[in-house]
C-alpha positions as CSV (number, residue, x, y, z in Angstrom):
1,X,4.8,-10.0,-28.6
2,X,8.3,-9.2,-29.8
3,X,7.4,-5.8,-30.8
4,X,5.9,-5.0,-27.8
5,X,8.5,-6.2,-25.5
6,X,11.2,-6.5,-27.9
7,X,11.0,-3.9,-29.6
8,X,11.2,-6.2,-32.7
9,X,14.2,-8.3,-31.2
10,X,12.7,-11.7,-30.3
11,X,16.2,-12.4,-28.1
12,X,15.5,-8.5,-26.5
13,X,11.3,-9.5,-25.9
14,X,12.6,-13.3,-24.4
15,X,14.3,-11.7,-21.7
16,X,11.9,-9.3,-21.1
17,X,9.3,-12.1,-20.9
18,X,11.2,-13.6,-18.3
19,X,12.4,-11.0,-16.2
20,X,8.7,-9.9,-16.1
21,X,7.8,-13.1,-15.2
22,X,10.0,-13.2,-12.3
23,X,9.3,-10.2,-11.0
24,X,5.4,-11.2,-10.8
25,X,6.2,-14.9,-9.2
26,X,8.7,-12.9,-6.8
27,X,5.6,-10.6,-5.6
28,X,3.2,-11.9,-2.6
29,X,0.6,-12.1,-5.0
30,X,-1.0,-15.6,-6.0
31,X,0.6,-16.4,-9.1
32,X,0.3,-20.3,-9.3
33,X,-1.9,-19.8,-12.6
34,X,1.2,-17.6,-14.4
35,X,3.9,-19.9,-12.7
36,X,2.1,-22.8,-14.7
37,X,1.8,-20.8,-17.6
38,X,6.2,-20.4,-17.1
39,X,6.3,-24.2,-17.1
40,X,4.0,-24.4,-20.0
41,X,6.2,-22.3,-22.1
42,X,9.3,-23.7,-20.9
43,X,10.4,-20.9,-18.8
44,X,10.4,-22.5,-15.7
45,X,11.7,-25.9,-17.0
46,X,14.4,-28.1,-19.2
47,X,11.7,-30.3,-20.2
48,X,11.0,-31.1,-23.8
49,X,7.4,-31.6,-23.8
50,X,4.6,-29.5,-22.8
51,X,2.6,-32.5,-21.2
52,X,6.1,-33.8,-19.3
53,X,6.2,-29.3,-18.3
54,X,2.9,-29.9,-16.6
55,X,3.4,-32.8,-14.8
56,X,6.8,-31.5,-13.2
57,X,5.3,-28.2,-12.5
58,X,2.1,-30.4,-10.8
59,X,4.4,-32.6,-9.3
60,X,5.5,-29.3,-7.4
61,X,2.3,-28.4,-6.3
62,X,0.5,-31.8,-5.7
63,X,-2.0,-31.6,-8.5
64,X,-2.9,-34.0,-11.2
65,X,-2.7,-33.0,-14.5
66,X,-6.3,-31.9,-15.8
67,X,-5.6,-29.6,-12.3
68,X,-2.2,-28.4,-13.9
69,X,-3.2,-27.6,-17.5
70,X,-6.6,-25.3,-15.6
71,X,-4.1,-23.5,-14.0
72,X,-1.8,-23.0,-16.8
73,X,-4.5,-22.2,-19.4
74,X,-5.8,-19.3,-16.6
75,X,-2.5,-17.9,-16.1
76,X,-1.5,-17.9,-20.1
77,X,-5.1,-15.8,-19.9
78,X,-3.5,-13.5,-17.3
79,X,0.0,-13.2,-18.8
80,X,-1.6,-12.0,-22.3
81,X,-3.2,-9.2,-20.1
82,X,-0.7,-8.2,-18.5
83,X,1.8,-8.2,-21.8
84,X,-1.5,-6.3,-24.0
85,X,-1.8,-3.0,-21.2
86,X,0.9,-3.2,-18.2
87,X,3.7,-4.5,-19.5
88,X,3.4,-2.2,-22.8
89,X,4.6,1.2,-21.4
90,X,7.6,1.6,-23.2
91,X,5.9,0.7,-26.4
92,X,3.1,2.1,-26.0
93,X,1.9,5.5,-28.7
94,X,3.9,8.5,-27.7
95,X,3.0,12.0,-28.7
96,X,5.1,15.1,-28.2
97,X,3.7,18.9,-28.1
98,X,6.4,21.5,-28.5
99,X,5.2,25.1,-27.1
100,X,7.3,27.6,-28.7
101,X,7.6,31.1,-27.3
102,X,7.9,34.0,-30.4
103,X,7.0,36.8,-28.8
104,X,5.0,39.1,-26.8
105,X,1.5,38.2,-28.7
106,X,2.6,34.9,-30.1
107,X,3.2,31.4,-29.8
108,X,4.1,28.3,-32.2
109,X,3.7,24.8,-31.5
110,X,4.6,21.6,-33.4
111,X,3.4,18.0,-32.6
112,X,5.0,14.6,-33.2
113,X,3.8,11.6,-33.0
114,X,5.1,7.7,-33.2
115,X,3.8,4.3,-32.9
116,X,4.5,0.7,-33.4
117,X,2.9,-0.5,-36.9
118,X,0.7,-2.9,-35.4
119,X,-1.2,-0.4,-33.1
120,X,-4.0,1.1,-34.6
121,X,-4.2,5.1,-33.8
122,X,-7.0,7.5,-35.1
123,X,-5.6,10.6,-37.0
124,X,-5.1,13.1,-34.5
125,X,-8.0,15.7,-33.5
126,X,-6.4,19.5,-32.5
127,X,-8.3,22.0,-31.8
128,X,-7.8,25.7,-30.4
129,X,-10.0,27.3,-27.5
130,X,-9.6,30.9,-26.3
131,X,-11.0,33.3,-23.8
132,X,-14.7,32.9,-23.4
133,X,-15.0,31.0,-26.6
134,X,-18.3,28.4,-26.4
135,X,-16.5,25.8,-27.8
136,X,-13.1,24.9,-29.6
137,X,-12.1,25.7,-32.9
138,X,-11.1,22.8,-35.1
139,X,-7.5,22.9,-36.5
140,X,-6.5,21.0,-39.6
141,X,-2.6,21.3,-40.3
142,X,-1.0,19.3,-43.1
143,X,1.2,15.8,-41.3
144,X,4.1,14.6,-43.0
145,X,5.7,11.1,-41.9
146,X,9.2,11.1,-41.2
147,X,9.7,7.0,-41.1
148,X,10.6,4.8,-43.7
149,X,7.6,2.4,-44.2
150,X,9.0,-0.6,-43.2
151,X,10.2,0.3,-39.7
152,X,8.7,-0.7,-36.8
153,X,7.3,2.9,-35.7
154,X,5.3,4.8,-37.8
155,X,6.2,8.5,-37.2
156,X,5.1,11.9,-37.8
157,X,4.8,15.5,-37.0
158,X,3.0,18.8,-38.1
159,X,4.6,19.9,-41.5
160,X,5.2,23.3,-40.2
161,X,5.0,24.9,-36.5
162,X,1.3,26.3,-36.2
163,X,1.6,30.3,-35.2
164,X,-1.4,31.7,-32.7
165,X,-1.9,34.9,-31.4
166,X,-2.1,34.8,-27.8
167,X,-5.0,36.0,-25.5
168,X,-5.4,36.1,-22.0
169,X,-6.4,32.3,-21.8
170,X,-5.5,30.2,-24.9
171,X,-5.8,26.2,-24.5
172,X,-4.5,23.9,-27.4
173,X,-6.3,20.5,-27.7
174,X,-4.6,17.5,-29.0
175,X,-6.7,14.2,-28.8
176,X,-5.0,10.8,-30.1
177,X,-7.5,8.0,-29.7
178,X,-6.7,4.2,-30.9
179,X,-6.2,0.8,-29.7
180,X,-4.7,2.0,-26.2
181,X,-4.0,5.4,-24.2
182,X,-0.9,7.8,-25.7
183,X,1.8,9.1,-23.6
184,X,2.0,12.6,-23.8
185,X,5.0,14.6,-23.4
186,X,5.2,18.5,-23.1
187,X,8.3,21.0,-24.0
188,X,8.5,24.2,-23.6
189,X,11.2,26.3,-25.6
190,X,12.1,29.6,-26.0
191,X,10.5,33.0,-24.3
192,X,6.9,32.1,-23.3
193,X,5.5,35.6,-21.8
194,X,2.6,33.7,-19.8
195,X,1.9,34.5,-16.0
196,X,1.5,30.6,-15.8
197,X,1.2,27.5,-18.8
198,X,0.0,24.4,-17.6
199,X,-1.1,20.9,-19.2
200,X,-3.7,18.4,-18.6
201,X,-3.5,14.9,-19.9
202,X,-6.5,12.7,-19.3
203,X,-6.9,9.1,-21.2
204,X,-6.2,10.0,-25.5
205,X,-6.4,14.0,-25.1
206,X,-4.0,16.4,-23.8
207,X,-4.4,20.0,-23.3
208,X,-1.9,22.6,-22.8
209,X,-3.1,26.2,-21.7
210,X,-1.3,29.6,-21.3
211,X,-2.6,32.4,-19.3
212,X,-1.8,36.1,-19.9
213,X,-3.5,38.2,-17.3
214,X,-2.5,41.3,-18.3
Protein backbone atom coordinates (compact mmCIF):
# COMPACT_ATOMS: atom_id res chain seq x y z
CA UNK A 1 0.00 0.00 0.00
CA UNK A 2 2.73 2.51 0.52
CA UNK A 3 4.02 2.12 -2.92
CA UNK A 4 0.99 2.47 -4.41
CA UNK A 5 -0.22 5.44 -2.75
CA UNK A 6 2.89 6.53 -1.33
CA UNK A 7 5.00 6.15 -3.73
CA UNK A 8 7.18 4.35 -1.10
CA UNK A 9 6.70 7.11 1.59
CA UNK A 10 4.48 5.52 4.27
CA UNK A 11 3.89 9.34 5.86
CA UNK A 12 3.07 10.41 1.76
CA UNK A 13 0.53 6.87 1.33
CA UNK A 14 -1.09 7.90 5.16
CA UNK A 15 -2.39 11.00 3.82
CA UNK A 16 -3.29 9.80 0.83
CA UNK A 17 -5.29 7.05 2.60
CA UNK A 18 -7.07 9.58 4.33
CA UNK A 19 -7.74 12.21 2.05
CA UNK A 20 -9.20 9.35 -0.14
CA UNK A 21 -11.10 8.28 2.46
CA UNK A 22 -12.78 11.55 2.99
CA UNK A 23 -13.46 12.23 -0.21
CA UNK A 24 -15.51 8.78 -0.53
CA UNK A 25 -17.47 9.38 3.04
CA UNK A 26 -18.01 13.11 1.67
CA UNK A 27 -19.85 11.58 -1.55
CA UNK A 28 -23.85 10.73 -1.47
CA UNK A 29 -22.89 7.31 -1.85
CA UNK A 30 -23.56 4.73 1.15
CA UNK A 31 -20.34 4.38 2.64
CA UNK A 32 -21.25 3.13 6.24
CA UNK A 33 -19.17 -0.18 5.51
CA UNK A 34 -15.72 2.09 4.57
CA UNK A 35 -16.68 4.63 7.44
CA UNK A 36 -16.34 1.46 9.82
CA UNK A 37 -13.47 0.31 8.14
CA UNK A 38 -11.91 4.35 9.06
CA UNK A 39 -12.84 3.57 12.65
CA UNK A 40 -11.26 0.21 12.42
CA UNK A 41 -8.04 1.47 11.39
CA UNK A 42 -8.10 4.39 13.55
CA UNK A 43 -8.73 6.99 10.99
CA UNK A 44 -11.81 8.12 12.19
CA UNK A 45 -10.98 7.76 15.99
CA UNK A 46 -8.43 8.49 19.07
CA UNK A 47 -9.27 5.23 20.49
CA UNK A 48 -6.57 2.76 21.42
CA UNK A 49 -8.24 -0.43 20.70
CA UNK A 50 -9.85 -1.82 17.77
CA UNK A 51 -12.82 -3.39 19.83
CA UNK A 52 -13.27 0.21 21.88
CA UNK A 53 -13.01 1.73 17.54
CA UNK A 54 -16.09 -0.39 16.91
CA UNK A 55 -18.14 0.28 19.65
CA UNK A 56 -17.73 4.21 19.33
CA UNK A 57 -18.23 4.04 15.67
CA UNK A 58 -21.53 1.67 16.52
CA UNK A 59 -22.46 3.82 19.21
CA UNK A 60 -22.87 6.39 16.22
CA UNK A 61 -24.92 4.44 14.28
CA UNK A 62 -26.99 2.43 16.80
CA UNK A 63 -25.65 -0.98 16.15
CA UNK A 64 -24.25 -3.61 18.37
CA UNK A 65 -21.03 -4.80 17.86
CA UNK A 66 -21.24 -8.21 15.81
CA UNK A 67 -23.37 -5.41 13.49
CA UNK A 68 -20.22 -3.03 13.67
CA UNK A 69 -17.36 -5.48 12.96
CA UNK A 70 -19.87 -6.86 9.55
CA UNK A 71 -19.77 -3.58 8.43
CA UNK A 72 -16.24 -2.85 8.94
CA UNK A 73 -14.96 -6.28 7.68
CA UNK A 74 -17.22 -5.28 4.20
CA UNK A 75 -15.92 -2.00 3.87
CA UNK A 76 -12.05 -3.04 4.58
CA UNK A 77 -13.26 -5.49 1.45
CA UNK A 78 -14.27 -2.33 -0.46
CA UNK A 79 -11.36 -0.07 0.45
CA UNK A 80 -8.80 -2.84 -0.77
CA UNK A 81 -10.68 -2.51 -4.16
CA UNK A 82 -10.78 0.67 -4.51
CA UNK A 83 -6.82 1.14 -3.35
CA UNK A 84 -5.87 -2.30 -5.98
CA UNK A 85 -7.68 -0.43 -9.42
CA UNK A 86 -9.12 3.24 -8.75
CA UNK A 87 -7.14 4.72 -6.51
CA UNK A 88 -3.80 3.43 -8.38
CA UNK A 89 -3.70 5.89 -11.41
CA UNK A 90 -0.73 7.62 -10.59
CA UNK A 91 1.13 4.43 -10.02
CA UNK A 92 -0.17 2.57 -12.19
CA UNK A 93 2.50 1.00 -15.49
CA UNK A 94 3.21 3.86 -17.84
CA UNK A 95 4.60 3.43 -21.25
CA UNK A 96 5.78 6.15 -23.67
CA UNK A 97 6.03 5.90 -27.60
CA UNK A 98 8.16 8.52 -29.22
CA UNK A 99 7.29 9.03 -33.15
CA UNK A 100 10.18 10.62 -34.71
CA UNK A 101 9.91 12.34 -38.01
CA UNK A 102 13.47 11.75 -40.34
CA UNK A 103 12.35 12.47 -43.47
CA UNK A 104 10.31 12.20 -46.44
CA UNK A 105 10.27 8.15 -46.51
CA UNK A 106 11.06 7.64 -42.93
CA UNK A 107 10.27 7.53 -39.48
CA UNK A 108 12.02 6.40 -35.93
CA UNK A 109 10.34 5.64 -32.88
CA UNK A 110 11.64 4.74 -29.40
CA UNK A 111 9.53 3.28 -26.47
CA UNK A 112 9.96 3.58 -22.70
CA UNK A 113 8.51 1.95 -20.19
CA UNK A 114 8.37 2.04 -16.15
CA UNK A 115 6.70 0.32 -13.38
CA UNK A 116 6.55 -0.16 -9.70
CA UNK A 117 8.65 -3.43 -8.71
CA UNK A 118 5.84 -5.16 -7.26
CA UNK A 119 3.59 -4.99 -10.49
CA UNK A 120 4.00 -7.82 -12.60
CA UNK A 121 4.29 -6.65 -16.54
CA UNK A 122 4.75 -9.18 -19.48
CA UNK A 123 7.74 -8.13 -21.80
CA UNK A 124 6.37 -5.96 -24.31
CA UNK A 125 4.87 -7.34 -27.71
CA UNK A 126 5.64 -4.66 -30.92
CA UNK A 127 4.79 -5.31 -33.98
CA UNK A 128 4.69 -3.38 -37.42
CA UNK A 129 1.64 -3.48 -39.96
CA UNK A 130 1.56 -1.71 -43.33
CA UNK A 131 -0.63 -1.16 -46.32
CA UNK A 132 -2.69 -4.22 -47.11
CA UNK A 133 -0.42 -6.45 -45.14
CA UNK A 134 -2.66 -9.74 -43.67
CA UNK A 135 -1.32 -9.50 -40.54
CA UNK A 136 1.51 -7.68 -38.47
CA UNK A 137 5.01 -8.21 -38.48
CA UNK A 138 6.62 -9.11 -35.23
CA UNK A 139 9.42 -6.71 -34.11
CA UNK A 140 12.09 -7.78 -31.67
CA UNK A 141 14.50 -4.80 -30.60
CA UNK A 142 17.14 -5.22 -27.96
CA UNK A 143 15.61 -3.28 -24.12
CA UNK A 144 18.11 -1.93 -21.93
CA UNK A 145 16.96 -0.83 -18.26
CA UNK A 146 17.85 2.44 -17.19
CA UNK A 147 17.01 1.98 -13.20
CA UNK A 148 19.10 0.98 -10.54
CA UNK A 149 17.77 -2.29 -9.18
CA UNK A 150 16.75 -1.41 -5.98
CA UNK A 151 14.42 1.59 -6.82
CA UNK A 152 11.04 1.44 -6.70
CA UNK A 153 10.29 1.69 -10.58
CA UNK A 154 11.71 -0.65 -12.89
CA UNK A 155 12.48 1.23 -16.12
CA UNK A 156 13.40 0.83 -19.62
CA UNK A 157 13.41 1.71 -23.17
CA UNK A 158 14.41 0.43 -26.71
CA UNK A 159 18.27 0.39 -26.93
CA UNK A 160 18.27 2.34 -30.01
CA UNK A 161 15.28 4.30 -32.03
CA UNK A 162 13.80 1.61 -34.57
CA UNK A 163 13.96 3.25 -38.31
CA UNK A 164 10.88 2.35 -40.88
CA UNK A 165 10.26 3.19 -44.18
CA UNK A 166 7.05 4.71 -44.48
CA UNK A 167 4.11 3.69 -46.80
CA UNK A 168 0.85 5.07 -47.37
CA UNK A 169 -0.62 3.42 -44.10
CA UNK A 170 1.98 2.24 -41.56
CA UNK A 171 0.47 1.25 -37.90
CA UNK A 172 3.07 0.42 -35.01
CA UNK A 173 1.73 -2.02 -32.38
CA UNK A 174 2.84 -1.88 -28.89
CA UNK A 175 0.99 -4.28 -26.38
CA UNK A 176 2.02 -4.29 -22.59
CA UNK A 177 -0.06 -6.85 -20.69
CA UNK A 178 0.48 -7.60 -16.78
CA UNK A 179 -1.22 -7.39 -13.51
CA UNK A 180 -3.37 -4.15 -14.58
CA UNK A 181 -3.94 -1.81 -17.73
CA UNK A 182 -0.76 0.64 -18.85
CA UNK A 183 -1.10 4.26 -19.47
CA UNK A 184 0.00 5.06 -22.73
CA UNK A 185 1.41 8.29 -23.67
CA UNK A 186 2.19 9.46 -27.37
CA UNK A 187 4.96 12.24 -28.64
CA UNK A 188 5.45 13.31 -31.59
CA UNK A 189 8.77 15.11 -32.56
CA UNK A 190 10.37 16.48 -35.32
CA UNK A 191 8.99 16.71 -39.20
CA UNK A 192 6.36 13.98 -39.65
CA UNK A 193 5.31 14.21 -43.51
CA UNK A 194 1.87 12.38 -42.86
CA UNK A 195 -1.51 13.76 -44.18
CA UNK A 196 -2.87 12.58 -40.66
CA UNK A 197 -1.09 10.27 -37.56
CA UNK A 198 -3.39 9.03 -35.10
CA UNK A 199 -3.35 6.58 -31.97
CA UNK A 200 -5.54 4.15 -30.53
CA UNK A 201 -5.18 2.80 -27.03
CA UNK A 202 -7.57 0.13 -25.92
CA UNK A 203 -6.90 -2.03 -22.47
CA UNK A 204 -2.69 -3.20 -22.68
CA UNK A 205 -2.11 -2.31 -26.55
CA UNK A 206 -1.70 0.89 -28.21
CA UNK A 207 -1.43 1.66 -31.69
CA UNK A 208 -0.13 4.54 -33.50
CA UNK A 209 -0.74 4.86 -37.36
CA UNK A 210 0.52 7.36 -40.00
CA UNK A 211 -1.14 7.93 -43.29
CA UNK A 212 0.62 9.09 -46.44
CA UNK A 213 -1.89 9.39 -49.23
CA UNK A 214 0.18 10.43 -51.76
Amino acid sequence: MCDLLGNGDPEVALVELNHKIMELIDSDDDITAVEAASYSLGLCTDADTHLARLEEFGAKHFLDQRQARRYSDRGLHQLARLISTHWTTQTVPEATLILIGLDETQVGFTIQLRCQHHIHMHPPQLSLWQDNEPQPTPLSPAWTTTSQPEALWHEQELTEPTIVQLQSETTIRLVWRGETWPKFTVVLTGNIYADMVKSQTLGAACAVTVVDAE
